[in-house]
C-alpha positions as CSV (number, residue, x, y, z in Angstrom):
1,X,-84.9,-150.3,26.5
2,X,-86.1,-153.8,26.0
3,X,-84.1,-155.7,28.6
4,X,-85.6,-157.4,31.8
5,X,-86.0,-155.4,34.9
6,X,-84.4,-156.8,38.3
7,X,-86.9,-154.7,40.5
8,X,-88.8,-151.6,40.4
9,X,-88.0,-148.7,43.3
10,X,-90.3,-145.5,44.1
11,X,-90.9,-143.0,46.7
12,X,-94.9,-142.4,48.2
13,X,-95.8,-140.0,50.5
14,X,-99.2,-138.4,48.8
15,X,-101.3,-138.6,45.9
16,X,-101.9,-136.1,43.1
17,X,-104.2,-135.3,40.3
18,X,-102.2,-134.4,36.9
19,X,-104.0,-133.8,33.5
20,X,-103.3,-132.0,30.5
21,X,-103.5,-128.2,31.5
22,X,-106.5,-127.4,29.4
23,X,-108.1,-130.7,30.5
24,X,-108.2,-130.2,33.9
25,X,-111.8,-130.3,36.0
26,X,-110.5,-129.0,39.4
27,X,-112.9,-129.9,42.2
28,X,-113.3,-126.2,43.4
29,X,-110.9,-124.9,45.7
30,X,-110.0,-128.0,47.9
31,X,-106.5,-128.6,47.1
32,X,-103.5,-126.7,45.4
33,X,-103.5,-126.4,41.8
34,X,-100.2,-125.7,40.0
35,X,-98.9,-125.1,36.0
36,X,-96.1,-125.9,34.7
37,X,-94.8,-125.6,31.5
38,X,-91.7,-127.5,30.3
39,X,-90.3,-127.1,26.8
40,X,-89.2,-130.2,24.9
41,X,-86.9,-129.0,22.6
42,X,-88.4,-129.7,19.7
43,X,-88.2,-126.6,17.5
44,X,-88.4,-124.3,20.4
45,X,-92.3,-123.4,20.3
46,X,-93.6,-127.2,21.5
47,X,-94.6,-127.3,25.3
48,X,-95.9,-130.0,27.7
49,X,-98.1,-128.4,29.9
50,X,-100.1,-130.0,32.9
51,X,-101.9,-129.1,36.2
52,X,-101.3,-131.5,39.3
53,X,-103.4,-131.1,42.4
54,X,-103.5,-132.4,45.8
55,X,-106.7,-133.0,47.0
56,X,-107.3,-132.8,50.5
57,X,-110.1,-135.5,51.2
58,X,-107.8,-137.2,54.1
59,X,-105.8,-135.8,57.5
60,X,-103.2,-133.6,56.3
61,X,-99.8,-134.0,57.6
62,X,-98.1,-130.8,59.6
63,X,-96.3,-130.5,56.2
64,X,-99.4,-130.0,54.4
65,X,-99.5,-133.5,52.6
66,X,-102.9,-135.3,51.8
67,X,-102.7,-138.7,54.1
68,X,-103.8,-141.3,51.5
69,X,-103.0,-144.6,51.9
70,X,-105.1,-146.4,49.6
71,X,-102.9,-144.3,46.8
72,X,-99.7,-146.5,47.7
73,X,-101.9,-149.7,47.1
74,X,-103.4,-148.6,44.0
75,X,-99.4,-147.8,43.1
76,X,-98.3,-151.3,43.7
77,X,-101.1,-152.8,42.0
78,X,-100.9,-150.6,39.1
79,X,-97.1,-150.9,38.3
80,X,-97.3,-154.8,39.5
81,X,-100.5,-155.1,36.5
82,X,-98.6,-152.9,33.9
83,X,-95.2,-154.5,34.1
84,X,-95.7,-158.3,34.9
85,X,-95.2,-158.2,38.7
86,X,-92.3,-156.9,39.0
87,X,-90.5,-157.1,42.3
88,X,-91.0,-153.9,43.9
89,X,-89.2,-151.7,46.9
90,X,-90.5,-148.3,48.3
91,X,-88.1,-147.2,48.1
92,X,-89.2,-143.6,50.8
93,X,-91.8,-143.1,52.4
94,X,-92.9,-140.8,56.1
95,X,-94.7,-137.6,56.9
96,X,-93.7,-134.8,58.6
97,X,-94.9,-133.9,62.2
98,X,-93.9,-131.6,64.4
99,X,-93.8,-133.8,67.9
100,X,-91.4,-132.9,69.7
101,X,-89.7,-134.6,74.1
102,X,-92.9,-134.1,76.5
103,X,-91.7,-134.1,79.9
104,X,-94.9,-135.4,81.4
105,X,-94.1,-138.4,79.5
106,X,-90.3,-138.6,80.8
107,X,-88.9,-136.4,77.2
108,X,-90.4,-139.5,75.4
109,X,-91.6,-138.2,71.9
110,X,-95.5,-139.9,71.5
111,X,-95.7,-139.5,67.5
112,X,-98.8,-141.0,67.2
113,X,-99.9,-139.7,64.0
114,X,-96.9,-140.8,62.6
115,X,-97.5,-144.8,63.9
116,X,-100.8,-144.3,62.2
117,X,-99.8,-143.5,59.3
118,X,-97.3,-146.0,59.0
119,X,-100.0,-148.7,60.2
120,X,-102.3,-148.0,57.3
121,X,-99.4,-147.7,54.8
122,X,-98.0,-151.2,55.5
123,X,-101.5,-152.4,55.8
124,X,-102.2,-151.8,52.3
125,X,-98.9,-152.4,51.4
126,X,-100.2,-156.2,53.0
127,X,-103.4,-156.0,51.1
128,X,-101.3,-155.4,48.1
129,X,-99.1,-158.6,48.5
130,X,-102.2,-160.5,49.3
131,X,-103.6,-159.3,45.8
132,X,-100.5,-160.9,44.2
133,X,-97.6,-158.0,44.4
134,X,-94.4,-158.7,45.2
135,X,-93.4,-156.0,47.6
136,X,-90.3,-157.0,49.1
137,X,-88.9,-153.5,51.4
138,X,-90.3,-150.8,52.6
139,X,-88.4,-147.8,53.7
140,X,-89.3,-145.4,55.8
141,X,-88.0,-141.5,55.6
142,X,-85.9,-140.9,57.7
143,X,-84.1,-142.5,60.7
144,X,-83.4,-138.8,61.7
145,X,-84.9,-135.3,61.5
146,X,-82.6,-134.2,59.1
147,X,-82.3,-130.7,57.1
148,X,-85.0,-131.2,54.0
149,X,-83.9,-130.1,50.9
150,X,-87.1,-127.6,50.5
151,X,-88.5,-127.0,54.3
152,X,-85.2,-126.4,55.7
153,X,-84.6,-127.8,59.2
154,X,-88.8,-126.8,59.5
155,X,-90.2,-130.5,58.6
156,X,-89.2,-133.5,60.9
157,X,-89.8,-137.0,59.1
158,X,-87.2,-138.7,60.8
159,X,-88.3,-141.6,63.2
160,X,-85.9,-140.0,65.9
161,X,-86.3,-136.7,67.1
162,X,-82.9,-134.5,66.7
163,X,-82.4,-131.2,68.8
164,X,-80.6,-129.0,66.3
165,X,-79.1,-127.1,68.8
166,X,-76.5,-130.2,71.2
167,X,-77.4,-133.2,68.4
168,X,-79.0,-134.9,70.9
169,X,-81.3,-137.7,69.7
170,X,-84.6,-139.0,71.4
171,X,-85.8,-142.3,69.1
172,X,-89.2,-141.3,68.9
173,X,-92.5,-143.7,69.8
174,X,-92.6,-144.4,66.2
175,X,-89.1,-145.4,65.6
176,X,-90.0,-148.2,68.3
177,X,-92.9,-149.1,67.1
178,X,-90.9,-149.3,63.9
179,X,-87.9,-151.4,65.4
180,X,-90.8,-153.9,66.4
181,X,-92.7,-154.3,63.4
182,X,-89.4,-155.1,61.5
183,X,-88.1,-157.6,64.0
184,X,-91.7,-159.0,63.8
185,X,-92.1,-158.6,60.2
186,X,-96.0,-158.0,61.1
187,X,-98.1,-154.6,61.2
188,X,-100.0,-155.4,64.8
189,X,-97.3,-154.9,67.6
């Protein structure tokens, strides 16, 4: 398609290595490695095959995502250098923790792992915009634990916790922090 784009959307939540299947140097053992093959339709024998591999150099999420914020940086700058600084949205973006209402803290939900990685996101989202990007939303996943379409109701993202048994929702002390760096529109609140 040759025609202009109005803006350029994508998810980040973790980085991956992909190369050509018989290309790829796996680092030993660190991080999953998985094949697939995918055929292309032309003449039924031609296939596409690749490995992609997580690495696991930074925190790991309860999920089992690689924390990487310097990948959603390189992202922006990439894309922005590529296609003539596009406008861009992420358009998803969380982790998955397990934190759950501590009554020593009055059923209060203290995510911090999930405010940190939020902070370092933005922040190099901010570095990003600094280096010329133009990154105008952010999105975080999700408002609410919510079922996930491959972990079942056994991820929560959301930035309130939901008991699945009464509905009840406790906004989590990221989804504050959240509410106040919006409001702000600045990453130190």
């Amino acid at each position: 398609m040759q025609v202009p784009m109005d803006w350029i959307g994508f998810h980040y939540y973790t980085r991956r290595f992909v190369s050509a299947a018989g290309l790829a140097a796996h680092g030993g053992g660190a991080g999953s490695l998985a094949t697939e093959t995918q055929d292309t339709g032309v003449g039924g024998n031609d296939y596409n095959q690749f490995t992609s591999e997580m690495p696991t150099e930074g925190a790991i999420t309860d999920g089992g995502l690689e924390i990487w914020p310097r990948g959603i940086y390189d992202l922006v700058m990439r894309i922005s250098h590529e296609y003539n600084f596009p406008t861009i949205e992420i358009t998803e973006s969380g982790c998955g923790y397990l934190d759950t209402p501590y009554d020593r803290e009055g059923g209060r939900v203290p995510d911090r792992r999930r405010i940190d990685f939020f902070r370092s996101e933005l922040a190099e989202l901010a570095r990003a915009i600094k280096d010329g990007a133009k990154v105008r939303a952010f999105h975080a996943w999700t408002a609410l634990d919510n079922f996930e379409w491959n972990d079942g109701y056994t991820q929560r993202y959301g930035l309130a916790y939901v008991d699945f048994r009464d509905q009840k929702r406790t906004v989590k002390d990221s989804g504050l922090w959240y509410g106040r760096v919006a409001a702000s529109n600045r990453v130190s609140v």
